[in-house]
C-alpha positions as CSV (number, residue, x, y, z in Angstrom):
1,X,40.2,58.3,-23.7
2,X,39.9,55.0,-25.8
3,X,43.3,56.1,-27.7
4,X,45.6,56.1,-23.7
5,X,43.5,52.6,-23.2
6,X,45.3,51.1,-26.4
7,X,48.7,52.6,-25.5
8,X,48.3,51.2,-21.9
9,X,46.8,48.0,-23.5
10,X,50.0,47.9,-26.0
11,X,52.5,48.5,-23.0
12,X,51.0,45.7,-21.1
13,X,50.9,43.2,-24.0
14,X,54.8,44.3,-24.2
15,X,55.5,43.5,-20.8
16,X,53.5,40.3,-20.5
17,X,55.9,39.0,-23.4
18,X,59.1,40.0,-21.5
19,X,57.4,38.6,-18.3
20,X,56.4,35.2,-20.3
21,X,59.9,34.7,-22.4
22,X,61.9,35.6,-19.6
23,X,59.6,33.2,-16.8
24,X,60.3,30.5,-19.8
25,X,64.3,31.1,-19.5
26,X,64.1,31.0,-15.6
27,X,61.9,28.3,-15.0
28,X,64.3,26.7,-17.5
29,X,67.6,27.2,-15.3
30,X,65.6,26.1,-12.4
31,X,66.3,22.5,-13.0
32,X,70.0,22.3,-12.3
33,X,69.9,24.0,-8.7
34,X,70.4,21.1,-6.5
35,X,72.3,21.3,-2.9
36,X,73.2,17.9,-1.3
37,X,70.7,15.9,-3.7
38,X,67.6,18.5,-2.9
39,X,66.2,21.4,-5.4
40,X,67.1,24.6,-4.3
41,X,64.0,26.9,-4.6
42,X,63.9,30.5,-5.6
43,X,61.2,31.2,-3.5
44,X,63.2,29.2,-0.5
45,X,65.8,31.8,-1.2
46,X,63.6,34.8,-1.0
47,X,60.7,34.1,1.5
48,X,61.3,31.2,3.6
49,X,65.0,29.6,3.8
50,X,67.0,30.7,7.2
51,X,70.0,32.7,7.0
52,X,72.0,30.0,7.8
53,X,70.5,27.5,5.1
54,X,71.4,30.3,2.6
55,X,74.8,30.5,4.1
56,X,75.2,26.8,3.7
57,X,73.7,26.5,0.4
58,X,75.8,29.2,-1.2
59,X,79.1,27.7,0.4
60,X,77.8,24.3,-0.5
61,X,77.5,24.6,-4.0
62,X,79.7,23.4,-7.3
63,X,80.6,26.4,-9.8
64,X,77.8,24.6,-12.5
65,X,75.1,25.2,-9.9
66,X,76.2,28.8,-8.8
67,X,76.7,29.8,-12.6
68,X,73.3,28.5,-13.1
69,X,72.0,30.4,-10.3
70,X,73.5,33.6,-11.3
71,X,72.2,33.6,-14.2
72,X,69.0,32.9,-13.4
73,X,69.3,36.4,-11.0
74,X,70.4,38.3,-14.1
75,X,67.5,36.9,-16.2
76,X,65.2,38.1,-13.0
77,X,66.0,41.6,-13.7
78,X,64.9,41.3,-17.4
79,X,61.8,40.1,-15.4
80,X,61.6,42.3,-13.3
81,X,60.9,45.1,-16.3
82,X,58.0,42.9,-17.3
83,X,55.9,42.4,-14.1
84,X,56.3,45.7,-12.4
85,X,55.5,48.0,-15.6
86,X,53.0,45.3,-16.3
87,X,51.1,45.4,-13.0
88,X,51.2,49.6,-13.3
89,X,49.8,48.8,-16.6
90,X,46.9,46.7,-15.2
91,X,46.2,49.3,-12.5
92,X,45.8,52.2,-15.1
93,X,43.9,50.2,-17.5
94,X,41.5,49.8,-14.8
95,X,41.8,53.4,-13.5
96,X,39.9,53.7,-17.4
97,X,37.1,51.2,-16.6
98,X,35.9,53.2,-12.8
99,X,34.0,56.6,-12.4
100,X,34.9,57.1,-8.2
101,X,37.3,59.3,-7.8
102,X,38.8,57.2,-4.8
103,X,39.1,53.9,-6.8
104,X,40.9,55.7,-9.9
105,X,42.8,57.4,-7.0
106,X,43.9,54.4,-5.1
107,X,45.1,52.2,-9.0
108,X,47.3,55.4,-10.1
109,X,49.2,54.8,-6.4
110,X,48.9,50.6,-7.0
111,X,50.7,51.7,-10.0
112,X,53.4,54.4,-9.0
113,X,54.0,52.1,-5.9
114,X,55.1,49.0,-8.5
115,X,58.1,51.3,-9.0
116,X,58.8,50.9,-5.4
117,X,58.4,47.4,-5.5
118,X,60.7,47.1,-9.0
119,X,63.5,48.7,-6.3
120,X,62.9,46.5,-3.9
121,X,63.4,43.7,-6.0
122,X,66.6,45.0,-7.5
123,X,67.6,45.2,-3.7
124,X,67.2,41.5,-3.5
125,X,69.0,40.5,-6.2
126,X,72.0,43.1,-5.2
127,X,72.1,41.1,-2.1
128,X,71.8,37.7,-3.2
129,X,74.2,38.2,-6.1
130,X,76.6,39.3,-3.1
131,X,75.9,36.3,-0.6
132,X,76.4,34.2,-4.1
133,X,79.8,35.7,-4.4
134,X,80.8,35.5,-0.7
135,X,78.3,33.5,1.2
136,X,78.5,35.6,4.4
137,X,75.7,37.3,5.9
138,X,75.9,39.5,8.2
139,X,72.8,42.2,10.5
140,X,71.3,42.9,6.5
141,X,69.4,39.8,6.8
142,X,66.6,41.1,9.1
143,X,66.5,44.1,6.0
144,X,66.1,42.0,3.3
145,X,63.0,40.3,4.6
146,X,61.6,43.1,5.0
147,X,62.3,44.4,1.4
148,X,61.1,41.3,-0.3
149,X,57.8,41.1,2.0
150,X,57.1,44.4,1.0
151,X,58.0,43.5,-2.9
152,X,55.4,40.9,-2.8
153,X,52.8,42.6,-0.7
154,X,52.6,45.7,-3.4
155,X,52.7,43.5,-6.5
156,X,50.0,41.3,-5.5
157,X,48.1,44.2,-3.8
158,X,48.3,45.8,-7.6
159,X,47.4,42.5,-9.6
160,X,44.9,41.5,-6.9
161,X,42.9,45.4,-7.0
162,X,43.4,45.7,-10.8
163,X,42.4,42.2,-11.5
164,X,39.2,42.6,-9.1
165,X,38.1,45.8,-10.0
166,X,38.3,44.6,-14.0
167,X,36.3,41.5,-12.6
168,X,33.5,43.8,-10.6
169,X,33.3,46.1,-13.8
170,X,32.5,42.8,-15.8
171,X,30.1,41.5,-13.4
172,X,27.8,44.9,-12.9
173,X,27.6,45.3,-16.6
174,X,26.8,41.9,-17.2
175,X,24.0,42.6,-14.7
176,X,23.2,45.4,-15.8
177,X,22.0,43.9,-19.2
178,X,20.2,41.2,-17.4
C-alpha cells in the first residue's frame, strides 16, 4: 500500500511542477493583452465576457496581442496535463488515507471524471483558438459555457473533496492523540 502512495505522491509532485512552470509562463504573457487600453482577462474569456465582447475583442486586437494570446492557449494545454492528472492524483492519494468504502468510491470517480474535465478544457481552447482565428461565433456559444462550467465544477469538486478529506484525516488523528 505505502509503495502506490509514493508513486501517486511522485506523479503529483510531477504535475505540480508542470502546473507551476507553466502558470509562471502564462501569467507571464498575461501582461500584454490589452483591448482599447483595458487588460483582457482569461477568466473574462472563459466564464464571464458576452459573446459579443469576445467578438469584439478578437476583431479588435493588433497581431502582438493576438500572438501573445495564442500562445498563452498553447501554453494552457501544457497546463492542462498538470492540473487534471494532478487533481486525480490528489483524489487517489486520499482514496489511501479513508477506510469507507463510499468515500474511496466517490475520489476514484473525482479522479476518472478529471479526464472528463481535461476534455472539456481542450474543447475550450479548440474553440477559442478558432474565434482567435476568425472572430465569428455563431449557436456554439451557448455549448461552450456549458463545457467550461462543467470544467470548473469537476476540478474544484476534485481539489475541494481531496483537499477536505486529507484535512478531516488530519484533524481526527490529531484528536485522536489528544
Amino acid at each position: 500500500m505505502q509503495s502506490s502512495f509514493v508513486n501517486w505522491n511522485r506523479l503529483f509532485l510531477f504535475c505540480l511542477g508542470l502546473f507551476l512552470a507553466s502558470s509562471f509562463a502564462m501569467k507571464w504573457m498575461e501582461t500584454d493583452f490589452i483591448y482599447n487600453n483595458e487588460p483582457i482577462s482569461i477568466f473574462g474569456l472563459e466564464l464571464f465576457y458576452p459573446k459579443e465582447k469576445i467578438i469584439s475583442i478578437f476583431s479588435g486586437i493588433n497581431d502582438k496581442v493576438k500572438t501573445a494570446l495564442g500562445y498563452h492557449l498553447y501554453f494552457d494545454f501544457i497546463f492542462m496535463a498538470g492540473v487534471y492528472p494532478g487533481i486525480a492524483c490528489l483524489c487517489m492519494m486520499a482514496t489511501q488515507k479513508v477506510k469507507k468504502k463510499w468515500l474511496m468510491r466517490a475520489l476514484f470517480t473525482l479522479a476518472f471524471l478529471q479526464l472528463i474535465a481535461w476534455a472539456f478544457d481542450i474543447i475550450e481552447n479548440y474553440h477559442l483558438l478558432k474565434w482567435l482565428k476568425n472572430p465569428v461565433i455563431g449557436d456554439e456559444f451557448g455549448f461552450y459555457h456549458s463545457v467550461v462550467y462543467s470544467k470548473w465544477v469537476i476540478a474544484l469538486l476534485g481539489v475541494l473533496t481531496a483537499i477536505g478529506t486529507y484535512l478531516i484525516v488530519i484533524f481526527r488523528k490529531k484528536n485522536l492523540k489528544s
